[in-house]
N, C-alpha and C positions, 0 to 999 in steps of 0.2 A: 166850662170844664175842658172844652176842646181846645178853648186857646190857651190855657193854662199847660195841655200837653204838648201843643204846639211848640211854645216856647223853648218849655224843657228839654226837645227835643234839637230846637235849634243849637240850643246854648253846651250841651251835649255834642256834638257837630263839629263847632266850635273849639270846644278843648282837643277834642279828636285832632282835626286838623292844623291845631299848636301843637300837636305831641308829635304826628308825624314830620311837620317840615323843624321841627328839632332835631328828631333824628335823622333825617335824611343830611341836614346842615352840617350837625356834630363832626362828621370823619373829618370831612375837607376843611374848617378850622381846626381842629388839629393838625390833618397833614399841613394849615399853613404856619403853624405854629413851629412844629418842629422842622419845617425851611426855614422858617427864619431862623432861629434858634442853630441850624446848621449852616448858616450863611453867616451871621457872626461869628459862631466858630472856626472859619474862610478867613472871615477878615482879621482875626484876632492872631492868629496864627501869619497870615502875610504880615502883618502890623511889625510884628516880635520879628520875623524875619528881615522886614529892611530896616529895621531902627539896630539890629545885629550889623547888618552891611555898612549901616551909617558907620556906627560906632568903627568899628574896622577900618574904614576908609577917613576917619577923622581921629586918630589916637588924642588921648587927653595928654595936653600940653604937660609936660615934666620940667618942673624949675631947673638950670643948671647951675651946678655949685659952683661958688667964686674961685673953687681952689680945684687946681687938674685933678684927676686920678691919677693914684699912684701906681700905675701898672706892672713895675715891673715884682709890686708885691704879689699881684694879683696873678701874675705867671709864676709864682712857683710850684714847680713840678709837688706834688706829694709823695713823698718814698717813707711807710714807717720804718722805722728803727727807735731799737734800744738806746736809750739819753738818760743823763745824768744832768736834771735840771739844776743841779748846781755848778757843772763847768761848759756843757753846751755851750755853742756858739749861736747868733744870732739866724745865720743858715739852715741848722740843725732844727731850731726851731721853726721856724717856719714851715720847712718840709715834712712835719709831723702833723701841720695843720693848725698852729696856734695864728693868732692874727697880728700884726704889727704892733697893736696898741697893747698887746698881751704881751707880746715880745720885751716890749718896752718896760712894763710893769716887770717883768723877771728879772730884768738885770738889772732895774736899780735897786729894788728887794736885794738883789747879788750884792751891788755897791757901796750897800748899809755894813756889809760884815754878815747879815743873817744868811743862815745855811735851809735849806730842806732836810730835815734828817728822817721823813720818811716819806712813802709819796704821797699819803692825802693828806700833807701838809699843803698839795702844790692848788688840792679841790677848795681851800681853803679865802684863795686867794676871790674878790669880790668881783674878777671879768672874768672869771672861767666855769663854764655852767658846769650841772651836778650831768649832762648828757655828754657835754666834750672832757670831762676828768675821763668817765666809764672807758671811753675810746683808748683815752693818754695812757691809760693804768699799766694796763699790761708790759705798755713796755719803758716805764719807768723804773731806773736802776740809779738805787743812793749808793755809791763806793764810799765805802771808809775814808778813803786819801782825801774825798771830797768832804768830809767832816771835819779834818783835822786842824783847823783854822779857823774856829768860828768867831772869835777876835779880832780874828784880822781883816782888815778892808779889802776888796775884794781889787785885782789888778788892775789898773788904770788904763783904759784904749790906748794902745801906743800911737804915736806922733810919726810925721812923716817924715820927719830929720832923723830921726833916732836911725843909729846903725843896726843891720843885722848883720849877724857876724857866722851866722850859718848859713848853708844853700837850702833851700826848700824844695822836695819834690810839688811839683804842680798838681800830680794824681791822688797827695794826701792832704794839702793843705789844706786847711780851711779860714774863715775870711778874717779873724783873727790874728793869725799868723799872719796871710799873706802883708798883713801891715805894719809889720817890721820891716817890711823893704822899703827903700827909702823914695820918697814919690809916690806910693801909693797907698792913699786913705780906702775906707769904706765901699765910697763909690765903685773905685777901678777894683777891689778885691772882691766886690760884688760881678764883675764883669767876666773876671777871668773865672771865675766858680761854674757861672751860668754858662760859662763858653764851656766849660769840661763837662757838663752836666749834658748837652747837649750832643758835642763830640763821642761821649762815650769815654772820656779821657783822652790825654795829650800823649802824641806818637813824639814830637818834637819839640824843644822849647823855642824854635821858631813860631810854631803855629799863634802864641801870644800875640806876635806882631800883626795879626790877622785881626785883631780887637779891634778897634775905634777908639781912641783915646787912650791907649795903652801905652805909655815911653818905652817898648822895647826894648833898646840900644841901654836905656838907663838899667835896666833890670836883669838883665840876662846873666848877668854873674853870680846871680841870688838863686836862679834856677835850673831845677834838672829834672828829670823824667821817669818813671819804671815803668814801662811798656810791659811789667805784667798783668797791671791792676785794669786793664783797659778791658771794657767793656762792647764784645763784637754783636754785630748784625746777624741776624741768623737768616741768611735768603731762603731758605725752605719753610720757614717758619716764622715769615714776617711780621713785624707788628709796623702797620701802618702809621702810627704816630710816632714810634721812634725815627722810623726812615723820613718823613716830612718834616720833623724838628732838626735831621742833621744839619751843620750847613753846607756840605758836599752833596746832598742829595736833593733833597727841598719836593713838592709836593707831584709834580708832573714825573721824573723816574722816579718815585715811590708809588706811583700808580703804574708805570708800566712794568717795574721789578715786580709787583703784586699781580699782575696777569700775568705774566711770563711763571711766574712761579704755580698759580693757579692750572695753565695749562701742561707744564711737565718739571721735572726735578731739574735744580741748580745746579751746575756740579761743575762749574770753572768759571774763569774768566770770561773766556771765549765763549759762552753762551752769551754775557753782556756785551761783549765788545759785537758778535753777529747780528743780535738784533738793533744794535743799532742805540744801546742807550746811554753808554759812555764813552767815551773818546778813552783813546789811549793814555792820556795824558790826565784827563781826570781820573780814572783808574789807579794811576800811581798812587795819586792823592788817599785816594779812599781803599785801597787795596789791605792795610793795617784792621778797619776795621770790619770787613767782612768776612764770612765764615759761612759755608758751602756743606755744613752739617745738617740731617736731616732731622 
């Protein structure tokens, strides 16, 4: 009987002493559990951070296309205006934000004879989403006069031989036009547009000669000027991107005319000429298109 409680008493003992060094073990595998467990959350998180740095430092290779970009579609300014998608010109279009290849679809639709006779006829067409119409709507205008011929085939791009037998002002033309003068296609009436766009309009029919590629000498009899349509600088009131698109100004005095203006009002010349940012003589130049209003 005695060794029978003996035993029981061992084996008692026994469990006793599994249950305590459990518990005593239990915390400190947990706390090693959640180190680890917080130590790959270390590393998972460095991991994602240099395969970030990698990616960064090694951009994925970009096929280049066999054919240039066409940039200077891609520098068209945006200016909305009111158009009449059936006699706009190709400029007009673009600057409202339609793209080349939309362009292109407009005016051969024009070149069928077919008219627009209202505007979402234009949402119609299968490259102009239902997001870029909502934009165009507003300021789509069908004129009668532009209906009146829906018969007739649409005007033919004039030729570079062909006579103009009018003068064109430079401040109204548009690239259309400009191509009844004789020598200059697409190209160059693209050239002289962008230059006015830039200038703010033409002080001179000199200034043409200023182009790259422009026969001056050849054209100058086609051309004239209104120096009231011109478009001035407001030095109290600058806008940084117009002054760094002129070509009399460009981006370094457009940053010191924008300090100078930042630290006290314009109010002459002689504030430019004192600090020192135009010469006498570039002034001349540029003297048309600025304006000293607050």
């Amino acid at each position: 009987m005695r060794q029978q409680q003996a035993i029981g008493a061992l084996i008692i003992c026994f469990f006793i002493a599994i249950i305590s060094t459990a518990i005593i073990l239990m915390p400190r595998c947990t706390h090693e559990t959640e180190k680890a467990e917080s130590a790959f959350s270390i590393d998972t998180l460095m991991a994602d951070s240099l395969e970030r740095q990698w990616e960064i430092a090694h951009p994925k290779y970009e096929k280049k296309s066999r054919y240039p970009k066409r940039h200077h579609f891609d520098t068209v300014p945006l200016r909305m205006q009111y158009f009449d998608p059936n006699t706009a010109d190709s400029m007009t279009l673009l600057q409202v934000g339609l793209r080349p290849w939309q362009v292109h679809s407009i005016l051969k639709y024009r070149a069928t004879g077919a008219r627009y006779r209202k505007p979402e006829d234009l949402s119609k067409m299968y490259n102009i989403s239902d997001s870029l119409y909502q934009i165009l709507a507003p300021w789509i205008v069908i004129t009668p006069d532009s209906l009146a011929a829906d018969s007739v085939p649409a005007t033919p791009q004039p030729r570079w031989h062909e006579k103009c037998d009018t003068v064109l002002d430079l401040n109204l033309a548009d690239t259309s036009s400009l191509q009844f003068i004789p020598r200059i296609g697409p190209g160059r009436a693209w050239k002289i547009v962008k230059y006015r766009n830039k200038l703010g309009g033409y002080v001179n029919v000199n200034q043409v000669a200023e182009i790259q590629g422009i026969p001056f000498d050849s054209i100058r009899d086609y051309l004239k000027v209104d120096t009231l349509i011109i478009r001035p600088i407001r030095l109290n009131r600058p806008s940084l991107r117009q002054m760094t698109d002129h070509p009399y100004i460009g981006y370094e005095k457009a940053k010191l005319i924008d300090d100078l203006h930042h630290r006290r009002t314009i109010r002459s010349e002689e504030d430019l000429l004192k600090q020192g940012i135009f010469s006498e003589e570039e002034l001349a130049r540029l003297r048309p298109y600025l304006s000293y209003e607050k």
